[in-house]
PDB file of N, CA, C, O and CB in Angstrom:
ATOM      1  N   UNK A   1      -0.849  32.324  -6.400  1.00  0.00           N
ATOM      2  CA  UNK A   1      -0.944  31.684  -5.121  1.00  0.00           C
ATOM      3  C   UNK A   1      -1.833  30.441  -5.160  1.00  0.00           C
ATOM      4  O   UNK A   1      -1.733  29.714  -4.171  1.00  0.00           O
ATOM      5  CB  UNK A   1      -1.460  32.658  -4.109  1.00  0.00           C
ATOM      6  N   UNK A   2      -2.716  30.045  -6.156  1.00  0.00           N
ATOM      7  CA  UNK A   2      -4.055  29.222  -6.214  1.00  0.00           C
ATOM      8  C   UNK A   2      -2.960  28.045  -6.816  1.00  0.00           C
ATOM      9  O   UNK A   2      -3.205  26.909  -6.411  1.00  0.00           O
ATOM     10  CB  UNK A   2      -5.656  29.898  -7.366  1.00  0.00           C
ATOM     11  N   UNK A   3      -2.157  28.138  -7.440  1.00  0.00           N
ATOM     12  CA  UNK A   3      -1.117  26.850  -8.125  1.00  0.00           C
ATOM     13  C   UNK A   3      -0.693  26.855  -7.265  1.00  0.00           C
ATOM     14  O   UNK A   3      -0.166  25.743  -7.253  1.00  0.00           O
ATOM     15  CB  UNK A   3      -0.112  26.806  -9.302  1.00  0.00           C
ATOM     16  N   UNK A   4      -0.385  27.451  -6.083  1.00  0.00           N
ATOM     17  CA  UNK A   4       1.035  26.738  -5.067  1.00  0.00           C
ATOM     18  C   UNK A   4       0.125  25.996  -4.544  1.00  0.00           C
ATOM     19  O   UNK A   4       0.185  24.804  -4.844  1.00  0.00           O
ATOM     20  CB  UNK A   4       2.112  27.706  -3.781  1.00  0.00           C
ATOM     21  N   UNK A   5      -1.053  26.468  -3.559  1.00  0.00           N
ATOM     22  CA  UNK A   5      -2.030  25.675  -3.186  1.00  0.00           C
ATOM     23  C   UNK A   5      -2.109  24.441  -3.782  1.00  0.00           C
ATOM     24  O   UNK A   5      -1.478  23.412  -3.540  1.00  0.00           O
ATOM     25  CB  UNK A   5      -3.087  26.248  -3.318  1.00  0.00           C
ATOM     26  N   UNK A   6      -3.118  24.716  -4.741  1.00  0.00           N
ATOM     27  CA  UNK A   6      -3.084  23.411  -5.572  1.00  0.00           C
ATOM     28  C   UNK A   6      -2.117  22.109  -5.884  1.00  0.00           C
ATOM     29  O   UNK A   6      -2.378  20.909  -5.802  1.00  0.00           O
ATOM     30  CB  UNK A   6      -3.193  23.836  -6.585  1.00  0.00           C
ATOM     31  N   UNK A   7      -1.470  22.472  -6.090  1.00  0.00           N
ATOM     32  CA  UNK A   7       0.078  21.827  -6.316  1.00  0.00           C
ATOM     33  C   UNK A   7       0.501  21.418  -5.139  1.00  0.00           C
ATOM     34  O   UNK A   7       1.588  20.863  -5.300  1.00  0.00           O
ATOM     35  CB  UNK A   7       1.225  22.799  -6.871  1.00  0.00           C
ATOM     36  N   UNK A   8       0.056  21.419  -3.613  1.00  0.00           N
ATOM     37  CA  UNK A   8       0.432  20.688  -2.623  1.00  0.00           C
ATOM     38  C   UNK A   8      -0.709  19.630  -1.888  1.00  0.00           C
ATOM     39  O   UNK A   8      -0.559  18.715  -1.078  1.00  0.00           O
ATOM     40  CB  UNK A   8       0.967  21.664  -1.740  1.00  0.00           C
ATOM     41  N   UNK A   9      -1.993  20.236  -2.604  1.00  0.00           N
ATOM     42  CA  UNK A   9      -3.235  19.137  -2.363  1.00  0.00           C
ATOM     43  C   UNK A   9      -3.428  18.112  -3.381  1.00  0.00           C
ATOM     44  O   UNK A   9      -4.398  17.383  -3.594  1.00  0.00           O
ATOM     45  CB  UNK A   9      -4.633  19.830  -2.294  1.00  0.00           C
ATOM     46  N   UNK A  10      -2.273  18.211  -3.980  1.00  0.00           N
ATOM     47  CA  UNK A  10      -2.308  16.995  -5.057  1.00  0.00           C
ATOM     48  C   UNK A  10      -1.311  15.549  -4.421  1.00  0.00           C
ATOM     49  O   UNK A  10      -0.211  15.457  -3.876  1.00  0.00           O
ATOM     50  CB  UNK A  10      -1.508  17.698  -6.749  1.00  0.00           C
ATOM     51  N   UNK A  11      -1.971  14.940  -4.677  1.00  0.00           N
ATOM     52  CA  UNK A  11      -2.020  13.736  -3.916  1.00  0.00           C
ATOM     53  C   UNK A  11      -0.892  12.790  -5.131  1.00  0.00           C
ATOM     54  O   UNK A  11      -1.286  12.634  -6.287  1.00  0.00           O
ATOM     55  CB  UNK A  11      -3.930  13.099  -3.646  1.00  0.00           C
ATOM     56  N   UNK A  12       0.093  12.390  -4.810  1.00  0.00           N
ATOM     57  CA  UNK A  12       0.922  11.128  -5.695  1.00  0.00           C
ATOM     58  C   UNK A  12       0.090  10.308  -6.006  1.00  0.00           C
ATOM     59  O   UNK A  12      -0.952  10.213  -5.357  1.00  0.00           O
ATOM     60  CB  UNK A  12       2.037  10.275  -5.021  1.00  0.00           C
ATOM     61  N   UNK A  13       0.384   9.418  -7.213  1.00  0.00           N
ATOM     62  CA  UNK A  13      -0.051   8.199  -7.777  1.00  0.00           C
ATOM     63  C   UNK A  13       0.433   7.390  -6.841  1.00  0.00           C
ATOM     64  O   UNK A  13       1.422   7.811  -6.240  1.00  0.00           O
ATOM     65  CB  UNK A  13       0.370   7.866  -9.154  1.00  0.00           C
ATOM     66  N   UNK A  14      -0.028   6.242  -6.520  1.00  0.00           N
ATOM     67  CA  UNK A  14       0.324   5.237  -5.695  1.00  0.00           C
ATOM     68  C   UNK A  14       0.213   3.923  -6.373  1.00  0.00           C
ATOM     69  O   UNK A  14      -0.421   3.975  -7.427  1.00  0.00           O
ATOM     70  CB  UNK A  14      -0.445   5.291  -4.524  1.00  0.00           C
ATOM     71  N   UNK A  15       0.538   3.095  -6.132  1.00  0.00           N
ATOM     72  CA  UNK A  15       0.458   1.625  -6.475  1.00  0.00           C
ATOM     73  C   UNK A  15      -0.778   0.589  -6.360  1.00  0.00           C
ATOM     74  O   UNK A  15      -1.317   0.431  -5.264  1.00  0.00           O
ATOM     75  CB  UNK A  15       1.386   1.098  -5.721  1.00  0.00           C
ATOM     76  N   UNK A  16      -1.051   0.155  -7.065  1.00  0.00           N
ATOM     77  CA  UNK A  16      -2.421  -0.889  -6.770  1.00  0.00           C
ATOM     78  C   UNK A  16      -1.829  -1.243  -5.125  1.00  0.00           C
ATOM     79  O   UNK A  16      -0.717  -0.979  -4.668  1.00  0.00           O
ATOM     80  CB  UNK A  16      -2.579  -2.705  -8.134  1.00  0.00           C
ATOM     81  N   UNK A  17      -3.085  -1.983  -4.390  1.00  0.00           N
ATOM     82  CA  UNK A  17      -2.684  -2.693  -3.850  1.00  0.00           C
ATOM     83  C   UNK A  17      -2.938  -3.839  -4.039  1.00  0.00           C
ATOM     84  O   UNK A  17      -3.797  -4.131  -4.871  1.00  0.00           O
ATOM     85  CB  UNK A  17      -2.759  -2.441  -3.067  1.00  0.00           C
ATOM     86  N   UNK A  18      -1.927  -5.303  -2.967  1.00  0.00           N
ATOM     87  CA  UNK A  18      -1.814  -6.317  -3.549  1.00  0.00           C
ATOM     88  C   UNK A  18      -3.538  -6.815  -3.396  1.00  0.00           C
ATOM     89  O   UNK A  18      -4.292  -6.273  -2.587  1.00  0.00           O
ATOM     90  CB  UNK A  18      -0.557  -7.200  -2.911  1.00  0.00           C
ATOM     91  N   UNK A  19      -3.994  -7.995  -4.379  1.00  0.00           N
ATOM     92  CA  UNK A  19      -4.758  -8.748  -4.222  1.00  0.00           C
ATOM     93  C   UNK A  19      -5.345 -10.042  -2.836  1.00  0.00           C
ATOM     94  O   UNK A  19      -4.950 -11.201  -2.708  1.00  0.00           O
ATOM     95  CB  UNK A  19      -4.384  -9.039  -5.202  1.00  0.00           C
ATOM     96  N   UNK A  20      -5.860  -9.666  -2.408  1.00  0.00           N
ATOM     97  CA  UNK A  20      -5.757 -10.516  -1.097  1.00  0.00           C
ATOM     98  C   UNK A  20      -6.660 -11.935  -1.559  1.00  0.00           C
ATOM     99  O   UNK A  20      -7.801 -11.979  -2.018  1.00  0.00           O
ATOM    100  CB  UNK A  20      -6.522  -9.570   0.429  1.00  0.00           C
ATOM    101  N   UNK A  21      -5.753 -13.011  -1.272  1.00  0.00           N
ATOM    102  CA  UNK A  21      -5.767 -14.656  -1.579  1.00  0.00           C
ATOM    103  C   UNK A  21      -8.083 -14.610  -1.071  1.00  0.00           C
ATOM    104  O   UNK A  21      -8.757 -13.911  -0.315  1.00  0.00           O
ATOM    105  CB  UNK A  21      -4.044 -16.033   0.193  1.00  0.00           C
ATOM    106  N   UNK A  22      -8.358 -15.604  -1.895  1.00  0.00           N
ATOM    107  CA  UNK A  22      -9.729 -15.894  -1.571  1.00  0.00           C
ATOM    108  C   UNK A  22      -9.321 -17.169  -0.793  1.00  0.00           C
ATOM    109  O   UNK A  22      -8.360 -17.891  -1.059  1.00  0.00           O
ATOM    110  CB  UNK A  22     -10.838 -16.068  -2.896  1.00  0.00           C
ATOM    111  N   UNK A  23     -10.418 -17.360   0.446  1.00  0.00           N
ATOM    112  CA  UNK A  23      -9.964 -18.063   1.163  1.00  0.00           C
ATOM    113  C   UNK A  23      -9.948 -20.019   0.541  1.00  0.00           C
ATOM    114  O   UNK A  23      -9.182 -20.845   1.038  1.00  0.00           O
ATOM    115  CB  UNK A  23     -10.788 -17.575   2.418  1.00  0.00           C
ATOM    116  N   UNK A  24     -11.017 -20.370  -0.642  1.00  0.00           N
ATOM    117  CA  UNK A  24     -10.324 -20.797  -1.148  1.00  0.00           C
ATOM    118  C   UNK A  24      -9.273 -21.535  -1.922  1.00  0.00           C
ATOM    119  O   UNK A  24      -9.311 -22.659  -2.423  1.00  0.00           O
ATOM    120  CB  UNK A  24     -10.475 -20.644  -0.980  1.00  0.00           C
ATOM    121  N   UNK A  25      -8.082 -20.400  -1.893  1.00  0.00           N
ATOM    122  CA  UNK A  25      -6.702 -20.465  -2.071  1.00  0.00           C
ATOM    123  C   UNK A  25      -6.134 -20.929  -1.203  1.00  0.00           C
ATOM    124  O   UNK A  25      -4.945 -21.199  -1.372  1.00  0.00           O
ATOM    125  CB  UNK A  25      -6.145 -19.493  -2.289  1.00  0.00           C
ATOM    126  N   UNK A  26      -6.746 -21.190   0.010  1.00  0.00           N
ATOM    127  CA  UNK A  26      -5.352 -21.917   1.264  1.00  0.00           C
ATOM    128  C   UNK A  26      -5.806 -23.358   1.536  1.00  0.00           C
ATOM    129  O   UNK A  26      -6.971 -23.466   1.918  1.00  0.00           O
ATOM    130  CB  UNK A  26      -5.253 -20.998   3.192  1.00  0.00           C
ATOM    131  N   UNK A  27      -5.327 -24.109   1.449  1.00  0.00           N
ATOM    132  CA  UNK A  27      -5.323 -25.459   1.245  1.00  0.00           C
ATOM    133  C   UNK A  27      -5.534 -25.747   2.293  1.00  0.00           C
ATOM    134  O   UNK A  27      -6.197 -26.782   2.365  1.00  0.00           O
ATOM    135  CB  UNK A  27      -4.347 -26.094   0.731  1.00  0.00           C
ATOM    136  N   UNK A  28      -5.156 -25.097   3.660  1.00  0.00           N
ATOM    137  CA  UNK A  28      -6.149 -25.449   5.006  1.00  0.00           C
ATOM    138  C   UNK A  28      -4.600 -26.587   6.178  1.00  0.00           C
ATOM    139  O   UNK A  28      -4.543 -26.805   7.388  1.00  0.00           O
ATOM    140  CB  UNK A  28      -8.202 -26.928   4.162  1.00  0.00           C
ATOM    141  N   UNK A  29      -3.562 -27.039   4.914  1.00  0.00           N
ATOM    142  CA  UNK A  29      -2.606 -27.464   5.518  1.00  0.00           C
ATOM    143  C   UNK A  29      -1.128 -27.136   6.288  1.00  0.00           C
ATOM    144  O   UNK A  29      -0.134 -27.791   6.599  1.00  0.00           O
ATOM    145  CB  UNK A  29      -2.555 -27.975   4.897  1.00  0.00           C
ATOM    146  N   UNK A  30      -1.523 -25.912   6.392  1.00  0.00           N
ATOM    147  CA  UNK A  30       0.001 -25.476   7.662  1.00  0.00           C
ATOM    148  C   UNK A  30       0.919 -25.102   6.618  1.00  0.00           C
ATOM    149  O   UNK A  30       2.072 -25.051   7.046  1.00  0.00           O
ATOM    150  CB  UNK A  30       0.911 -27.037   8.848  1.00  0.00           C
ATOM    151  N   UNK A  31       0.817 -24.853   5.526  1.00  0.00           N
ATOM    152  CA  UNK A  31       1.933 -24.663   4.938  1.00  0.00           C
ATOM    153  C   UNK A  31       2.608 -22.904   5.134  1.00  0.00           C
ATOM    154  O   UNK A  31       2.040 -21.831   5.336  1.00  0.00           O
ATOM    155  CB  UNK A  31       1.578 -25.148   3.430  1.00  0.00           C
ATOM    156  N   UNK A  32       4.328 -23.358   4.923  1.00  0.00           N
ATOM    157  CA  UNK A  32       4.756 -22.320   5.140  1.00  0.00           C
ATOM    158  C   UNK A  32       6.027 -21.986   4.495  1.00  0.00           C
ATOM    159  O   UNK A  32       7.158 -22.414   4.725  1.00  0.00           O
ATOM    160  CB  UNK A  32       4.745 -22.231   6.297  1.00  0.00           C
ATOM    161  N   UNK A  33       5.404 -20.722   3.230  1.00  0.00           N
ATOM    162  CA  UNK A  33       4.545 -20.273   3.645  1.00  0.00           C
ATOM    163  C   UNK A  33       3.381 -20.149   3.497  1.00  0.00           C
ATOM    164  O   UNK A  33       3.171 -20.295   2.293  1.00  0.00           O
ATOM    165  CB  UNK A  33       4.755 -19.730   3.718  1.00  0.00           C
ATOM    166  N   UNK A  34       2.163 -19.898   4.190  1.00  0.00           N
ATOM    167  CA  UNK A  34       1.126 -19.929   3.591  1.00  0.00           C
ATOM    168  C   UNK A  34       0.492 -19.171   2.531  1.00  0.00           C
ATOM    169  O   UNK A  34       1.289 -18.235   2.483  1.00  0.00           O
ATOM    170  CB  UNK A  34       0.597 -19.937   4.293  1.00  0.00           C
ATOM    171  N   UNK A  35      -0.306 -18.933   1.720  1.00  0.00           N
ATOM    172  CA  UNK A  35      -0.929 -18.077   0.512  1.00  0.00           C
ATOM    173  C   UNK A  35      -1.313 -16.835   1.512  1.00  0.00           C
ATOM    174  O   UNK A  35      -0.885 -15.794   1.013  1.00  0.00           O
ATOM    175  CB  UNK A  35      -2.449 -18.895  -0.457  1.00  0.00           C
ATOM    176  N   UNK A  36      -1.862 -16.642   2.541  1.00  0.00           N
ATOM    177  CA  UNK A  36      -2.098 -15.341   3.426  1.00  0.00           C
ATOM    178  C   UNK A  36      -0.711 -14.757   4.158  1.00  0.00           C
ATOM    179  O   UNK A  36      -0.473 -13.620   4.565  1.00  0.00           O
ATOM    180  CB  UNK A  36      -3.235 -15.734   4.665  1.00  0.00           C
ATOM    181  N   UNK A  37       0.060 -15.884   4.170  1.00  0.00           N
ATOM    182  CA  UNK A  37       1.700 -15.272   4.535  1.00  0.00           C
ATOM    183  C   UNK A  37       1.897 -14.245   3.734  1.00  0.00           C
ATOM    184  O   UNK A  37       1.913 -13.068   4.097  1.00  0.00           O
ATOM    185  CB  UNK A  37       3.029 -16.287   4.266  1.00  0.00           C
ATOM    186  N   UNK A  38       2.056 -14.648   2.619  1.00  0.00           N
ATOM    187  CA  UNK A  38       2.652 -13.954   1.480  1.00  0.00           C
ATOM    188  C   UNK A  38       2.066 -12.821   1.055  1.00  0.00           C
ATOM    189  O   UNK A  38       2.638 -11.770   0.765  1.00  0.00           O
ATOM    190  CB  UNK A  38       2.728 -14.709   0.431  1.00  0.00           C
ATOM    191  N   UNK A  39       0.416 -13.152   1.010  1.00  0.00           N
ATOM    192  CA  UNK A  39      -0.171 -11.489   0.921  1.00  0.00           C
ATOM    193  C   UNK A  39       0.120 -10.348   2.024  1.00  0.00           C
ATOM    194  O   UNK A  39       0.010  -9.137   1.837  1.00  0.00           O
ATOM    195  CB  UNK A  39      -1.790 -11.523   0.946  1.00  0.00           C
ATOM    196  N   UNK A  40       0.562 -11.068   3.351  1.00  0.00           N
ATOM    197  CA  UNK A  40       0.779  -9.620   4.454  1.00  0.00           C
ATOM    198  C   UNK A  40       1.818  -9.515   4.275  1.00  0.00           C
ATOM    199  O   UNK A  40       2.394  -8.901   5.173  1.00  0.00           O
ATOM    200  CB  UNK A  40       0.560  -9.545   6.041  1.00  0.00           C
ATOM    201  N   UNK A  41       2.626  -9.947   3.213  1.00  0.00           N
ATOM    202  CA  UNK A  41       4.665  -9.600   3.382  1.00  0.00           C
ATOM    203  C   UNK A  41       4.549  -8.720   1.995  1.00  0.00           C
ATOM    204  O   UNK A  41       5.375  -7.827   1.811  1.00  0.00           O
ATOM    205  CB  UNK A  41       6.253 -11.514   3.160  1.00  0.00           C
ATOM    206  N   UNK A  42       3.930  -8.873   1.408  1.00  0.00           N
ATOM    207  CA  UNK A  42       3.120  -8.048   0.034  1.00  0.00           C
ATOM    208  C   UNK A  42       2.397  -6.931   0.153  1.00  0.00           C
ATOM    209  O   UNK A  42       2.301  -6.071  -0.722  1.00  0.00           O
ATOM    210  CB  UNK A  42       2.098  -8.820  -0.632  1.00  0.00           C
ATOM    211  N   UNK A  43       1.834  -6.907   1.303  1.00  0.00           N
ATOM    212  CA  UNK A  43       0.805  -5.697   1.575  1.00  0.00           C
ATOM    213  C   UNK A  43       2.086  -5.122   2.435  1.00  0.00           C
ATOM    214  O   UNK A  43       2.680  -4.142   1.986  1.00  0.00           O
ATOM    215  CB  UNK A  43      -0.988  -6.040   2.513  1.00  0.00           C
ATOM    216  N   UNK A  44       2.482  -5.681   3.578  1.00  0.00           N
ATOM    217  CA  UNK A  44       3.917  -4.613   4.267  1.00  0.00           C
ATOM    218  C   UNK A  44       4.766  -4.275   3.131  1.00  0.00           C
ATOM    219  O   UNK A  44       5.251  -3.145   3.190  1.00  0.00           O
ATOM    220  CB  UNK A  44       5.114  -5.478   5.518  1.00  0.00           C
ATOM    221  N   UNK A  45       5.048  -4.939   2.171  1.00  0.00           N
ATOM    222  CA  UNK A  45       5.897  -4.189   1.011  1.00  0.00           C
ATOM    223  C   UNK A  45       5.072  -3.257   0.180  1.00  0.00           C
ATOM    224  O   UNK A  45       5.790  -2.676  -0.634  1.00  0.00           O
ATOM    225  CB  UNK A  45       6.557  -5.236  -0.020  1.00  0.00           C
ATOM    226  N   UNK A  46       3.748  -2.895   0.098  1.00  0.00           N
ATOM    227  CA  UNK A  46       2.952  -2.405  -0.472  1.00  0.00           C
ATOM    228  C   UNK A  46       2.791  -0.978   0.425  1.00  0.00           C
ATOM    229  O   UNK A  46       2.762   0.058  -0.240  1.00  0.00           O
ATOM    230  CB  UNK A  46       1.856  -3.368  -0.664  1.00  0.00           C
ATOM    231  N   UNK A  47       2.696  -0.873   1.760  1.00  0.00           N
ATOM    232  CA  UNK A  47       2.943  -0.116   2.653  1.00  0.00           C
ATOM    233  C   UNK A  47       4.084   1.033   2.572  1.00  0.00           C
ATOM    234  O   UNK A  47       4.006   2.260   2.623  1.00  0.00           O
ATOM    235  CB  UNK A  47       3.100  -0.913   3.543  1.00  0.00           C
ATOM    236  N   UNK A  48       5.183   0.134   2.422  1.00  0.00           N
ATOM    237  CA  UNK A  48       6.342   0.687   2.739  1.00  0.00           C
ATOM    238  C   UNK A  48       6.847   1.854   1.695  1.00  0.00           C
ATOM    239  O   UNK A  48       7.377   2.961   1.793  1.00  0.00           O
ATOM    240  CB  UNK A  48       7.280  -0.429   2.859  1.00  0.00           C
ATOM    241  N   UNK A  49       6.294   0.816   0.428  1.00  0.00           N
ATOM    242  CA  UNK A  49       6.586   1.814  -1.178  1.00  0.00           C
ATOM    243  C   UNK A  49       5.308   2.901  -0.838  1.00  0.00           C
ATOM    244  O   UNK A  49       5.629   4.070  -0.619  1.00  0.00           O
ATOM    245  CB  UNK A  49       6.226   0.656  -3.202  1.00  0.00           C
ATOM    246  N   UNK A  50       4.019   2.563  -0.796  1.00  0.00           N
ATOM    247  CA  UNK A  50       3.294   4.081  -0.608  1.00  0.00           C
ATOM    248  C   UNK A  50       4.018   4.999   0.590  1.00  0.00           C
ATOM    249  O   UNK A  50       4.051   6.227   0.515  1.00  0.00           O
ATOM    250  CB  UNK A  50       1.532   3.862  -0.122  1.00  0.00           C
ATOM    251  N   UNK A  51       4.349   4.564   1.232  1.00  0.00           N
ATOM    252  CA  UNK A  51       5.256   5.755   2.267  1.00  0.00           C
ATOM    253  C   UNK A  51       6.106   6.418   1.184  1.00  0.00           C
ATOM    254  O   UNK A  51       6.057   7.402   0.446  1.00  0.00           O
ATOM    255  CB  UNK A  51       6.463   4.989   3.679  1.00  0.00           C
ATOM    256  N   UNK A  52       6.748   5.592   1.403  1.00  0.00           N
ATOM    257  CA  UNK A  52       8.194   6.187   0.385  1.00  0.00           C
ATOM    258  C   UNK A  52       7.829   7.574  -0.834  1.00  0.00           C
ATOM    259  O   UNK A  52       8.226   8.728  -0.993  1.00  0.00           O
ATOM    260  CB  UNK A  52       8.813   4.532  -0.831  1.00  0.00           C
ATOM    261  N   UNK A  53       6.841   6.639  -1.514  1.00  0.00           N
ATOM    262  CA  UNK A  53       6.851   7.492  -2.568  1.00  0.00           C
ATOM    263  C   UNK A  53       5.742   8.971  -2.038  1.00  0.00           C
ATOM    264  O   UNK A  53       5.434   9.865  -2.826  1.00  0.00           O
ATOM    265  CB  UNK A  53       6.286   6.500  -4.014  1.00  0.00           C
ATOM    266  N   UNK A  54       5.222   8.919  -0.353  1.00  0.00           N
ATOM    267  CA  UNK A  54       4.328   9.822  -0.279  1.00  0.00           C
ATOM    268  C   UNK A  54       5.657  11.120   0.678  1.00  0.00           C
ATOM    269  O   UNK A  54       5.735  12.327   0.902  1.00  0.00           O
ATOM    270  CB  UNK A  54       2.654   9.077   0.621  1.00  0.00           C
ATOM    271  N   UNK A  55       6.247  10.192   0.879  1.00  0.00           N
ATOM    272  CA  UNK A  55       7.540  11.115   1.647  1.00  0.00           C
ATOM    273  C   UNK A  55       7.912  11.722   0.550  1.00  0.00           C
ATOM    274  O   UNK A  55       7.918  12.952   0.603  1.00  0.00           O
ATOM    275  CB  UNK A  55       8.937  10.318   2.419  1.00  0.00           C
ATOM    276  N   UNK A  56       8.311  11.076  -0.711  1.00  0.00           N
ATOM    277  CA  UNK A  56       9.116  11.982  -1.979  1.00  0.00           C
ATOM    278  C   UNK A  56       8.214  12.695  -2.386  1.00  0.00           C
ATOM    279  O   UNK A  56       8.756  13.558  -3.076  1.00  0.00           O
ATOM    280  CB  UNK A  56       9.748  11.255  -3.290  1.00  0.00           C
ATOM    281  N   UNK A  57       7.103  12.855  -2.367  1.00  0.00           N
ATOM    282  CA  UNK A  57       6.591  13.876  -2.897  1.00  0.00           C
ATOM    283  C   UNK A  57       6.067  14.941  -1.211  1.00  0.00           C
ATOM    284  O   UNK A  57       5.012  15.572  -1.154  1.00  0.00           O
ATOM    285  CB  UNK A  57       5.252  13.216  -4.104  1.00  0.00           C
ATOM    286  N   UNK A  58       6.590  14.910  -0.620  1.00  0.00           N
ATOM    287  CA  UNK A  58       6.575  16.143   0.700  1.00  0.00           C
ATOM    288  C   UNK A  58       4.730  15.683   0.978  1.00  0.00           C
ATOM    289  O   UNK A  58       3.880  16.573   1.022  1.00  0.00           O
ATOM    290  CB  UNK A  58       7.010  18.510  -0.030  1.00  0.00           C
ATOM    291  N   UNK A  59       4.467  14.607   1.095  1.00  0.00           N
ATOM    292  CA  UNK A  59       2.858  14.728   1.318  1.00  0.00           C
ATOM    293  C   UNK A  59       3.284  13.750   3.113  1.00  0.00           C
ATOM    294  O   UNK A  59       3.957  12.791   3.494  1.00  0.00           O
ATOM    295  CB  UNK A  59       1.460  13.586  -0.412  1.00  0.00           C
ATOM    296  N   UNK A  60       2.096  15.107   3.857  1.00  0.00           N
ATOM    297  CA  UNK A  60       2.272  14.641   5.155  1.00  0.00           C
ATOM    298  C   UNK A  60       0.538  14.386   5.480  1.00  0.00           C
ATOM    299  O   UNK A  60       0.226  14.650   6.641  1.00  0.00           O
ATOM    300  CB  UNK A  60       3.204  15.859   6.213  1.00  0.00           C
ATOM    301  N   UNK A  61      -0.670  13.874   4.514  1.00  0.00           N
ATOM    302  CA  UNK A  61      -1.333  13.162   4.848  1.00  0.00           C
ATOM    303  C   UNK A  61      -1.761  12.249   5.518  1.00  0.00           C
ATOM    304  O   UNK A  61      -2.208  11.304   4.869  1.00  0.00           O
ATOM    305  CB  UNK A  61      -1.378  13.076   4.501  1.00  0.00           C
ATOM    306  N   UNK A  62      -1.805  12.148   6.985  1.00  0.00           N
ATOM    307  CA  UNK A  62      -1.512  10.852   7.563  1.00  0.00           C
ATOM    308  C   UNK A  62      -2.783   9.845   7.810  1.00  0.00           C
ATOM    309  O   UNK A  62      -3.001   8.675   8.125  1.00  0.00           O
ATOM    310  CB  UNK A  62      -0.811  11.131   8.889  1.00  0.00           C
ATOM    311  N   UNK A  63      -3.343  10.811   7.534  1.00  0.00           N
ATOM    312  CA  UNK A  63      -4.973   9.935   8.089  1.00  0.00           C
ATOM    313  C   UNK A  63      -5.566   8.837   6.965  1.00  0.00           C
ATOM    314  O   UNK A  63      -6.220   7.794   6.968  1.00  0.00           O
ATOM    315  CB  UNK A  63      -6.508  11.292   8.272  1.00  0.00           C
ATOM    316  N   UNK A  64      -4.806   9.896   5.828  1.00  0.00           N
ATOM    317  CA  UNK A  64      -4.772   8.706   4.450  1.00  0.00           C
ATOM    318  C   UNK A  64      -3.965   7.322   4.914  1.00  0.00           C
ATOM    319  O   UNK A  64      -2.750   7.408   4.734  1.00  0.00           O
ATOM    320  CB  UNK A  64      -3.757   9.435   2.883  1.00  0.00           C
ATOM    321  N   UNK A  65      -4.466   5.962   5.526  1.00  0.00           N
ATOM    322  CA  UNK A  65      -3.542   5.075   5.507  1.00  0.00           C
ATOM    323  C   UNK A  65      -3.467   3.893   4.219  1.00  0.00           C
ATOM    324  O   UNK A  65      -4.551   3.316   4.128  1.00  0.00           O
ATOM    325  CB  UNK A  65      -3.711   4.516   6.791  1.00  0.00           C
ATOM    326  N   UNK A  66      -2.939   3.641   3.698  1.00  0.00           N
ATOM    327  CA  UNK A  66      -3.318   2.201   2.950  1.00  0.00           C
ATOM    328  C   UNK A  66      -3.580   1.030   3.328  1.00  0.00           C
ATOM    329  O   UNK A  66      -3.829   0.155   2.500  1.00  0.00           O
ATOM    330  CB  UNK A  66      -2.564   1.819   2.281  1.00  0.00           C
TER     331      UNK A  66
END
């Protein structure tokens, strides 16, 4: 019974997350997209895969957010 336990408080490997731009990195000119664009479309894709892979493994942790 101590392995079934166990074996469901085990937590998936997850993915780095992305690196967030030093400020810097933004040239300060409107560009688009910008270097902080791209890290929150990176971090929502970074999001989406830790779901995913926390759904495939049956983990309903929620308070854990990334």
């Amino acid at each position: 019974m101590a392995n079934a336990h166990s074996a469901q408080s085990v937590k998936p490997p997850l993915p780095p997350p992305p690196r967030e731009p030093d400020w810097d990195e933004c040239c300060g000119n409107g560009c688009n997209p910008c270097v902080f664009d791209l890290y929150e479309q990176r971090l929502e894709r970074w999001r989406a895969r830790c779901e995913q892979i926390r759904s495939q493994h049956g983990a309903t942790d929620k308070d854990e957010k990334p």
